[in-house]
C-alpha positions in Angstrom: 17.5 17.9 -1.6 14.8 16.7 0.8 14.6 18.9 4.1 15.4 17.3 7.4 17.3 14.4 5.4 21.0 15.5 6.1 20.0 14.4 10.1 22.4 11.9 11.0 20.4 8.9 12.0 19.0 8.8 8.3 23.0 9.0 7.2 23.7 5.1 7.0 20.6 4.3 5.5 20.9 6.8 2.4 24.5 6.0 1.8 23.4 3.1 0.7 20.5 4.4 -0.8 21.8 7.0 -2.9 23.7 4.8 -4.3 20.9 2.1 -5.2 19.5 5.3 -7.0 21.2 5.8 -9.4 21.2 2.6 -10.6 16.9 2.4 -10.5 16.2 5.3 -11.7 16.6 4.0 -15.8 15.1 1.0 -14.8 12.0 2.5 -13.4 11.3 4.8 -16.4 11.5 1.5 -18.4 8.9 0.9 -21.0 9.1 -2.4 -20.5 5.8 -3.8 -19.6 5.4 -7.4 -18.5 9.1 -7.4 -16.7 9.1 -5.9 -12.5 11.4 -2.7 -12.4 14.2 -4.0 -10.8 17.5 -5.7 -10.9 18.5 -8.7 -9.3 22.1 -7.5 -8.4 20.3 -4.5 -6.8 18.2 -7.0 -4.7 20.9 -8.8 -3.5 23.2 -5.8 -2.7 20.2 -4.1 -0.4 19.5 -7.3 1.0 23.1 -7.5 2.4 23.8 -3.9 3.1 20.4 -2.7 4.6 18.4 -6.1 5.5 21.1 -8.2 7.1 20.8 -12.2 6.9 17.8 -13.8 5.8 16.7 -17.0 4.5 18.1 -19.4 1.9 14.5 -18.4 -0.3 15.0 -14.7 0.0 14.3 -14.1 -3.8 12.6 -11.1 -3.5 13.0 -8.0 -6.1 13.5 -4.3 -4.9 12.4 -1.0 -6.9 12.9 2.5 -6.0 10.0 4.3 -4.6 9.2 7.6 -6.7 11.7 10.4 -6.0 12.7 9.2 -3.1 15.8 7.4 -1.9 14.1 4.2 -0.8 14.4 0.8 -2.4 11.5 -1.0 -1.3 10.5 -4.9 -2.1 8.2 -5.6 -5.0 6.3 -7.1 -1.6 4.6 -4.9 0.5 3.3 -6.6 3.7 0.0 -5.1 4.7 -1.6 -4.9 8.3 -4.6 -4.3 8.8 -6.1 -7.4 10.1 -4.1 -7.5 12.8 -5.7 -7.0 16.5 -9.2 -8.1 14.9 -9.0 -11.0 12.9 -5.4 -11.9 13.7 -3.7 -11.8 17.1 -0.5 -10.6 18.1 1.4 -13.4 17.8 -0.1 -14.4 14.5 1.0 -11.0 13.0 4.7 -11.1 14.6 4.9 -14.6 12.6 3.8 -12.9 9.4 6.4 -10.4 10.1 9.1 -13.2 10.6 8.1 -15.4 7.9 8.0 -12.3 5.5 10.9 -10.3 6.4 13.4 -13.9 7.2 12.2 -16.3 4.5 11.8 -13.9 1.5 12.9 -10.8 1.9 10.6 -8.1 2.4 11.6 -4.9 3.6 8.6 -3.1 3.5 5.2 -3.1 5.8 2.3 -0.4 5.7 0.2 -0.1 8.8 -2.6 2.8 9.7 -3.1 4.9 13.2 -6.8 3.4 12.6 -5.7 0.2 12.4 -7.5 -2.8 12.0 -10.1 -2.4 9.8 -12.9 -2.3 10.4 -12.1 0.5 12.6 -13.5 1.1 15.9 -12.9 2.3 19.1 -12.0 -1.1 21.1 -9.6 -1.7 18.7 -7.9 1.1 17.4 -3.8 1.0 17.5 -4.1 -2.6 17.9 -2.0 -3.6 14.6 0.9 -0.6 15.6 1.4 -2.2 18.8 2.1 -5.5 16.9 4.4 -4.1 15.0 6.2 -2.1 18.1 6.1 -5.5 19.2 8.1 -6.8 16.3 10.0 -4.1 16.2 11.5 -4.4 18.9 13.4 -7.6 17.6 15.1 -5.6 15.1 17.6 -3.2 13.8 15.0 0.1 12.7 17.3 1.0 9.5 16.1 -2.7 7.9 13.3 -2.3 7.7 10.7 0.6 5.6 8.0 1.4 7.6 4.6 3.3 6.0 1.9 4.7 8.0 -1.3 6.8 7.6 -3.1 9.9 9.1 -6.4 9.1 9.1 -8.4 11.4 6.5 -11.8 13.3 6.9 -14.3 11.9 8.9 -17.6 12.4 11.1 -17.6 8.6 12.4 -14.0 8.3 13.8 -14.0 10.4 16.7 -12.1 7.9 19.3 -8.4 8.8 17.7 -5.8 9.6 20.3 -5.5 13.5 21.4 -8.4 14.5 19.1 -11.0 15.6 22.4 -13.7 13.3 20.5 -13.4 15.4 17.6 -13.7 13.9 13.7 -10.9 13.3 11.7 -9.4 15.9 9.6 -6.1 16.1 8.1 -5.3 19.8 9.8 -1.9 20.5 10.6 -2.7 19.9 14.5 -4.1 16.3 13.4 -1.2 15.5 10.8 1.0 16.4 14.0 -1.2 14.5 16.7 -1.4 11.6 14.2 2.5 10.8 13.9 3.3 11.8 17.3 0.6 9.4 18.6 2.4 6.5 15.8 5.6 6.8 17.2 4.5 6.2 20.7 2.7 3.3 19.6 5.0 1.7 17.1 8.0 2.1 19.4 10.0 4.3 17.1 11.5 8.0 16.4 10.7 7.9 13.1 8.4 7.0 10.0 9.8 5.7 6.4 6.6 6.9 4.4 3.8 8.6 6.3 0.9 8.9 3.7 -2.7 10.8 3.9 -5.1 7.6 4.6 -7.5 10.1 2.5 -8.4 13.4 1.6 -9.6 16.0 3.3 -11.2 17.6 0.8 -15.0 15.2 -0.7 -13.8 12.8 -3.0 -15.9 9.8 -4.2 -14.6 6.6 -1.8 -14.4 2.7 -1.7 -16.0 2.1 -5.1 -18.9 5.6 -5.1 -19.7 5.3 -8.9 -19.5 9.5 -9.3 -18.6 13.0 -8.2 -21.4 14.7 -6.2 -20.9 18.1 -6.3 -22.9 19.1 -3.4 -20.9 16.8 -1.6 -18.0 19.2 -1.8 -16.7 20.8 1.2 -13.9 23.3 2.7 -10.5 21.6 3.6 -7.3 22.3 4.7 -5.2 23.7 1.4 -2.3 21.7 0.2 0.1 23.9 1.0 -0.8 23.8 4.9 -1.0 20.3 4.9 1.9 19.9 3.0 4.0 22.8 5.4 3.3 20.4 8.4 4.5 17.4 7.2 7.9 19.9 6.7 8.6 20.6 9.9 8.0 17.1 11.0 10.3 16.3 8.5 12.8 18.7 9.6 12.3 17.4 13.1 13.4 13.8 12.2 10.2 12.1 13.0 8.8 11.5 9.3 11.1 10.5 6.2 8.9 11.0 3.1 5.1 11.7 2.4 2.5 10.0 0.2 -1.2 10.1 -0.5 -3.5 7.3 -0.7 -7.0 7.3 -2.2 -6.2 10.5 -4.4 -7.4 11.7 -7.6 -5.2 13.1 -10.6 -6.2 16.7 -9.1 -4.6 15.8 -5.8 -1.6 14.3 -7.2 -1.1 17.6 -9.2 -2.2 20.4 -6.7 0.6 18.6 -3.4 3.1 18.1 -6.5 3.1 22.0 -7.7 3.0 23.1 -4.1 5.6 21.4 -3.3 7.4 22.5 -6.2 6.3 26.3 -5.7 7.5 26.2 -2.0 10.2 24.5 -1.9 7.9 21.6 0.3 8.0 18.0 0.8 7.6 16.2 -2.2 4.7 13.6 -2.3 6.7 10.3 -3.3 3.6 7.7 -4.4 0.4 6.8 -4.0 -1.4 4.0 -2.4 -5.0 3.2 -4.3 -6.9 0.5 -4.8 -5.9 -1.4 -8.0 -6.5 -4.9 -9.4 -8.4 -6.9 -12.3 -11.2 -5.5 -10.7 -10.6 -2.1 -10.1 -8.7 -0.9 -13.2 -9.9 2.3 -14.6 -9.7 4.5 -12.2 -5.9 4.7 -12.2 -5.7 3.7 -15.7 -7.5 6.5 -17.2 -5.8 9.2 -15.5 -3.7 8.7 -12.5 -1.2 6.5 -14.8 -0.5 9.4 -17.1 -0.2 12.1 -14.0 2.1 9.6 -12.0 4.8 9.1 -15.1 8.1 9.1 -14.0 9.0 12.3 -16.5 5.6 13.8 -15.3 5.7 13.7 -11.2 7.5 10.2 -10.8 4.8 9.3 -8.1 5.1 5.3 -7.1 2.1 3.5 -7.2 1.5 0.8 -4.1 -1.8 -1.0 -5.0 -3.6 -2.1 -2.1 -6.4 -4.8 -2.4 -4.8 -6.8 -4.9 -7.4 -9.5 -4.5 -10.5 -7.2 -4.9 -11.2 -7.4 -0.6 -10.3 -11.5 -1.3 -12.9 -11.9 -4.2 -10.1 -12.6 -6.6 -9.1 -15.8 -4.7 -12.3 -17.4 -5.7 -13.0 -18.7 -2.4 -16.2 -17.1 -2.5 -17.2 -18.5 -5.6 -16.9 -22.3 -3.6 -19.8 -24.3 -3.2 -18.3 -27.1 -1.1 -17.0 -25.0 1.6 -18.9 -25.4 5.2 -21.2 -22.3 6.3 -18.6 -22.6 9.7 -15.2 -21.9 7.6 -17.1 -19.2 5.0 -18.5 -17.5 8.0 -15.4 -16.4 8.9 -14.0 -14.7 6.1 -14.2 -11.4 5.7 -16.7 -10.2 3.4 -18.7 -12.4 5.3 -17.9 -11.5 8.9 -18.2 -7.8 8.3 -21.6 -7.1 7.0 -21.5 -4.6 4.2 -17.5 -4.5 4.0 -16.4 -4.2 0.8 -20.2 -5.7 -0.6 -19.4 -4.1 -4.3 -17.5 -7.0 -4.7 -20.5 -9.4 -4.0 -23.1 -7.2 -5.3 -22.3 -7.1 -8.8 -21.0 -8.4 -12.1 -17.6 -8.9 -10.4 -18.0 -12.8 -9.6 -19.0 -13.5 -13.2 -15.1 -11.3 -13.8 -13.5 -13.8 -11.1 -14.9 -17.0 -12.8 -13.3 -16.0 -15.8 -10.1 -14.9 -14.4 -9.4 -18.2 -12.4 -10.1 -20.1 -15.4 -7.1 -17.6 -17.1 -5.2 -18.6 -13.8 -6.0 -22.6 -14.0 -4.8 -22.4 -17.5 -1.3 -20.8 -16.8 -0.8 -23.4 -13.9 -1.6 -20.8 -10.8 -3.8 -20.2 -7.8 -6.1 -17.6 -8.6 -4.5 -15.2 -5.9 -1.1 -15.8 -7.2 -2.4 -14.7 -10.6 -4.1 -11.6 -9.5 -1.4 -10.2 -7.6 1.3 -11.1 -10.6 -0.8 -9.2 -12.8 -0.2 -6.3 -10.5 3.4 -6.8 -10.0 3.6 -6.8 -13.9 2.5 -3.5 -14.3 5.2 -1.1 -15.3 3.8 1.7 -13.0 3.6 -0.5 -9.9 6.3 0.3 -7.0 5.3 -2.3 -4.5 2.0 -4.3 -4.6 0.6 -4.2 -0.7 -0.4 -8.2 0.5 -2.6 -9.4 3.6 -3.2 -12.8 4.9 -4.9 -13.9 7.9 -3.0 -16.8 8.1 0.8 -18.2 7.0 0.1 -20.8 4.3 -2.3 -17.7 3.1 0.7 -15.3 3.7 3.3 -18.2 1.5 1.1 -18.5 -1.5 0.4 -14.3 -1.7 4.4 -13.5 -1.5 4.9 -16.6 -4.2 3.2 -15.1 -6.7 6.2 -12.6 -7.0 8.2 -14.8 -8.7 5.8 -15.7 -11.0 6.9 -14.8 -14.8 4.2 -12.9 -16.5 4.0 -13.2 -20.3 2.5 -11.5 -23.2 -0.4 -14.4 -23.5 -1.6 -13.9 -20.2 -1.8 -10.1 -20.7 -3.6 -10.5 -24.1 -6.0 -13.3 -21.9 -6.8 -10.9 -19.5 -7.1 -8.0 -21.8 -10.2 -10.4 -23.7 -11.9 -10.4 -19.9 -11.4 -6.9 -19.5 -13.3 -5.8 -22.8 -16.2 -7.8 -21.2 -15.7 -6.5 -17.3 -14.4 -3.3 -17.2 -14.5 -2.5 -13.5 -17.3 -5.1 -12.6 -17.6 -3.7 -8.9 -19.4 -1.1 -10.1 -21.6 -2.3 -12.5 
């Protein structure tokens, strides 16, 4: 058992929970490969019990997140544009028309929060959700957060004393204490690591650099603080995000040497674009019978790129200028800067063919994979937010995979090309 989950505010919630478990487990081991892990008398049954009353078009699909007890939508609302290019009220509408009208349960938010991240705005996107939040019973909905990982630049975070970020136990602790206070709330569903501690190769660095590598805090200490936070009632379950298959393997053994938190998934950047870094390794390490880690892809649509809108030619410098690989110079430029747009003119063809948007068929591709959990969305605006959340109950078939699998002999991993 999971310390610090017999406390009784948690009881309600993993009645029900425990009992959706049992019943997901099988399904999420399944081989299958083009169907979403889940069942649709599971979706409806959390829906009622855990969600309450929502919309007539509440379709959505539910899977069990690693070895925990949560059964989160195959739709993970994502936040991070919130308090920059989004206001408050835009992002309590997403919320509403997510959560009401189809039946997400899940949302993933940051302490750095928006992105880009800077000092003016930081917290910006927790205090829309608080905001939200306030609306709502806590136990319907999941919410994930993040401790921000090493770093030089972000020295502004709350009860730091313009110190970097580092993921030391006094930082894991000032990080989720400073969250609650922010989001309104005693407690965190899934608080992840944003990234390591340790030097890792980031946001699309085409190698290791071994002089690059530097002391961190060990595993175990990282890993012990997360326990007693645990135990204290103010986290539920930990992840990672931006890991390798040695970090995946070193917090899984000790957790399982010391009788620690478990890490439950991981949330990396996957998509048509960005395959073979989780493909190649992370997929085998993440296995249900191997450490039953739950993948929750972020960046679906390659930063956007994958919606072809910045393949356009008859789109006004005025409306192009505010997107976001345009408004934020250097954001996310792999995706501009290479091969990758001769990948996307491909793959919308693929998508034209089967009768989609391009968006809606990059993000079905991720919800088809058999080791996804819960693919994380953004929009910056509803009709955006309508047409992202759609492409969930799109049907993916054996053609389109062996369509796309033609592209990806040609582009493997364009971005970094």
């Amino acid at each position: 058992s999971i310390p610090g989950m017999g406390l009784p505010r948690f009881g309600f919630v993993l009645l029900g929970s425990m009992l959706h478990s049992s019943l997901c487990s099988a399904f999420v081991a399944s081989p299958l490969r083009f169907a979403p892990k889940s069942f649709p008398l599971l979706a409806k049954a959390h829906r009622r019990g855990l969600t309450g009353a929502m919309g007539a078009r509440a379709n959505m699909k539910f899977s069990k997140l690693g070895d925990s007890d949560l059964v989160v939508s195959r739709c993970c609302l994502g936040t991070m544009t919130w308090g920059q290019q989004n206001t408050e009220e835009e992002g309590v509408e997403q919320l509403n028309v997510a959560f009401d009208e189809y039946g997400v349960n899940f949302l993933d938010t940051a302490e750095m929060y928006p992105v880009p991240t800077k000092a003016e705005t930081q917290g910006a996107t927790d205090r829309t959700v608080a905001r939200w939040l306030k609306g709502r019973q806590r136990d319907q909905v999941i919410l994930a957060s993040k401790v921000t990982g090493w770093s030089d630049n972000v020295t502004w975070l709350p009860r730091r004393g313009g110190e970097g970020a580092r993921v030391t136990r006094q930082q894991i602790r000032d990080s989720v204490e400073c969250s609650l206070e922010r989001l309104g709330t005693d407690y965190i569903d899934l608080i992840q690591i944003h990234w390591p501690d340790r030097y890792v190769p980031l946001f699309g660095m085409m190698k290791f650099n071994q002089t690059m590598v530097r002391d961190y805090t060990p595993f175990e200490e990282q890993l012990e603080e997360f326990k007693l936070l645990q135990e204290e009632g103010k986290i539920r379950y930990v992840g990672v995000s931006n890991e390798t298959p040695f970090g995946v393997m070193k917090f899984c053994e000790a957790a399982d040497r010391l009788a620690l938190p478990k890490i439950v998934s991981i949330q990396n950047c996957y998509s048509l674009l960005n395959r073979v870094d989780y493909e190649t390794g992370l997929q085998e390490v993440c296995l249900p019978e191997n450490t039953n880690v739950g993948l929750l892809p972020y960046s679906p649509l390659a930063g956007g790129v994958l919606s072809g809108k910045y393949s356009q030619a008859d789109v006004s410098e005025e409306e192009s200028s505010k997107w976001r690989l345009n408004l934020f110079t250097g954001y996310m430029a792999r995706y501009k800067q290479s091969l990758a747009a001769d990948a996307v003119d491909l793959y919308s063809k693929l998508a034209k063919k089967y009768d989609m948007t391009p968006s809606e068929f990059a993000i079905a591709f991720c919800n088809s994979r058999p080791f996804v959990t819960s693919t994380i969305i953004g929009a910056t605006s509803v009709p955006q937010l309508r047409e992202n959340i759609g492409a969930f109950e799109k049907t993916w078939t054996e053609e389109m995979e062996n369509d796309v699998d033609e592209v990806f002999k040609k582009y493997k991993d364009p971005s970094k090309v």
